[in-house]
Structure formats: C-alpha cells, structure tokens
N, C-alpha and C positions, 0 to 999 in steps of 0.2 A: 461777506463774500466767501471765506471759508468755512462756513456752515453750508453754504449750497453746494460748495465742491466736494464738502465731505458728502453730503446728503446725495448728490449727482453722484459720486464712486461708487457709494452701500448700493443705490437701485442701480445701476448697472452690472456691478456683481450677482445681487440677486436675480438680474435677469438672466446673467449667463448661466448662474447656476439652475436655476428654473430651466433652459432650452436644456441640456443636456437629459439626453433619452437612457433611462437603464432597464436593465431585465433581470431576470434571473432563472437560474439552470436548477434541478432537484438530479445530479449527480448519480445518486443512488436508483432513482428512479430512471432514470435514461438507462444506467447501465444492468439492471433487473431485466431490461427489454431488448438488450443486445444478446443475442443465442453464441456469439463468439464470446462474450466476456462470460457465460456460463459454463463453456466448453473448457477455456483457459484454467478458468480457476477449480474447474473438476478435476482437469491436469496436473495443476501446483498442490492438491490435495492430496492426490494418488501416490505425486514425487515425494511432498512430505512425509506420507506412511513411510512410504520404501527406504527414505533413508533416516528416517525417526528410528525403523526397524531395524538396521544396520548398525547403527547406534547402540542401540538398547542392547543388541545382540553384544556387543565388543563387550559395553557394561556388565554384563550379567555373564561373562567368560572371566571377568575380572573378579567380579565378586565370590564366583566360582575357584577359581585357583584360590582366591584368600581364607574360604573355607578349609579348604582341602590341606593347606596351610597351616593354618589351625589345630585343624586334628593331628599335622605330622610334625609337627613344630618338637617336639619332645624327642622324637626319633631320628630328625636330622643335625649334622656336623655344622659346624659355624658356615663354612664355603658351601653346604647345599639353601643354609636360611637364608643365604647375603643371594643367592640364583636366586631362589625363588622369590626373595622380596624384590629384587630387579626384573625379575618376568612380570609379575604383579602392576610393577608401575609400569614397566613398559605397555601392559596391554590397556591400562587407564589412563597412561598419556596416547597411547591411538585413538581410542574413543574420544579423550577429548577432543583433539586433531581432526577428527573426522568429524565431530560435531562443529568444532571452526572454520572448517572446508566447507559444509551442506548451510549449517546456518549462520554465519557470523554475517554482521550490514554488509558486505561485500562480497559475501558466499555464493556459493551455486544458487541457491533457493533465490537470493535478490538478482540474480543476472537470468536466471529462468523464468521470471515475473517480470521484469522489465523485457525482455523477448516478445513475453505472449502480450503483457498490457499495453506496451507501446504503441504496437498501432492502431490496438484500440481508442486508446486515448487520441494519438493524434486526428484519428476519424474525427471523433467528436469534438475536436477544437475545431478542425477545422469548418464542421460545421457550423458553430458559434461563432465563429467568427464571420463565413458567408454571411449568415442571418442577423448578425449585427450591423455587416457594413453595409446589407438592403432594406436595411430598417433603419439606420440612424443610431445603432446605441454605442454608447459614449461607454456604459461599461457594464457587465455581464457578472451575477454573482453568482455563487453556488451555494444556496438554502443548505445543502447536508452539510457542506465541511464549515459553516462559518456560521459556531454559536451565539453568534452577536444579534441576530435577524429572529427577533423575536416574533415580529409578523409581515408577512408580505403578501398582497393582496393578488389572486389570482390570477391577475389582468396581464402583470409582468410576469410570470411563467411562462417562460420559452420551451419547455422541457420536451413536447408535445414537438413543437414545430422541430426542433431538433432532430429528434427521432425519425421525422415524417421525412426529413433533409437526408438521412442514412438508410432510407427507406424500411425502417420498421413501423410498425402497425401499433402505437398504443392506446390499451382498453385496460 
C-alpha cells in the first residue's frame, strides 16, 4: 500500500511539473531593438565622458602643482612646503570626491541610469508579463543574464513576441 502512495505522489508531481508552461526572453536582444534604450545609453556615455573629464582634469592639476613642487622644493621655507603639500592633497582629495559623487554604486552615474533604464525595463516586464498571463507561463527566463541554459530550443523564445507587444519591428 505504500508503494502505490509513494508511486501515486512521484506521478502526480511529475504531472504538475510536466503542466507548467515556460519561456524564455534573450534580453540583449529585445533591448538592441528598443531605439530608447539606444538613445539612453548614448546619453550615460556622453555623461560619462563629461564627468570622467572633469575628473581627469582635477587629477592632472594635481599632478601638476606636485611637479611644480618639485622643482621648488629647494627654494621654499618649511610653512610655504607644509601649503603647498596641503594644496596638493586638497586638490586630490577633490578629485577623488568628485570621482565618489559621479561614480561611486550610489552616485550620479547609477541614479542617471536607473532614470533613463527604468522605464525601459518596466515596459518590457510588463510586457512579459502580459504575454505570460495570455499564454499560460508559469515562468519566463532570460537566455543573456543566466549562464546556466546551456541550450534552449527556439520554440520557447518569447523575444520576438515581446517586442512586437512594445511595438517594435524585429529583423
């Protein structure tokens, strides 16, 4: 008797798991095909320079006075080497400052990307999601971020329909 109730569990589990519908998303390629997620991230490139260069610029005013320093080091009083070596750190603790403000995981750079990518992304969940719940799927993967999926057979690639859901054209 409980050989049949084990036996009767295992095939009802494998039947549940058998019904369950999934798909999967190529990420990358959905978002190749979005003209806004091209526009954005030409934008956080542009910002990048600008303030990579602003940067650079502090840096190399720093490096600058340390040269300069250098060659005058012989020439000045104990109180003009104790200035200038406090001017020196003061301009390379700005820079780095200003490298902590643009890029640190919390910086400008990550709050100006979550701006523009936001609702990109949210678009495209929520279209995954529509397309799930009028299909039936139980769960939805994404081929780019998830090294694990060594092959998935074309059939469940949603990527397509996706796109055609946010009305872009993909070829």
């Amino acid at each position: 008797m409980k050989k049949l109730f084990v036996l009767l569990t295992l095939a009802a589990c494998f039947s549940v798991a058998n019904a369950q519908k999934y798909a999967l998303i190529d990420m990358e390629y959905i978002l190749k095909h979005i003209d806004a997620y091209e526009r954005a991230n030409e934008q956080l490139n542009q910002v990048t320079k600008k303030w990579q260069a602003e940067v650079e610029a502090l840096n190399t005013e720093a490096q600058t006075m340390y040269k300069n320093y250098q060659n005058e080091v012989v020439f000045l009083s104990q109180e003009q080497k104790v200035a200038k070596q406090e001017a020196i750190v003061a301009k390379e603790k700005q820079a780095a400052d200003l490298k902590k403000k643009y890029f640190a995981p919390e910086g400008e750079l990550y709050k100006k990307r979550t701006a523009l990518m936001s609702p990109i992304q949210e678009e495209i969940y929520t279209a995954v999601k529509e397309i799930s719940e009028l299909k039936g799927y139980s769960l939805v993967l994404d081929r780019a971020s998830n090294s694990g999926i060594i092959f998935a057979s074309p059939k469940v690639d949603i990527s397509n329909e996706v796109l055609q859901k946010l009305g872009y054209n993909a070829q």
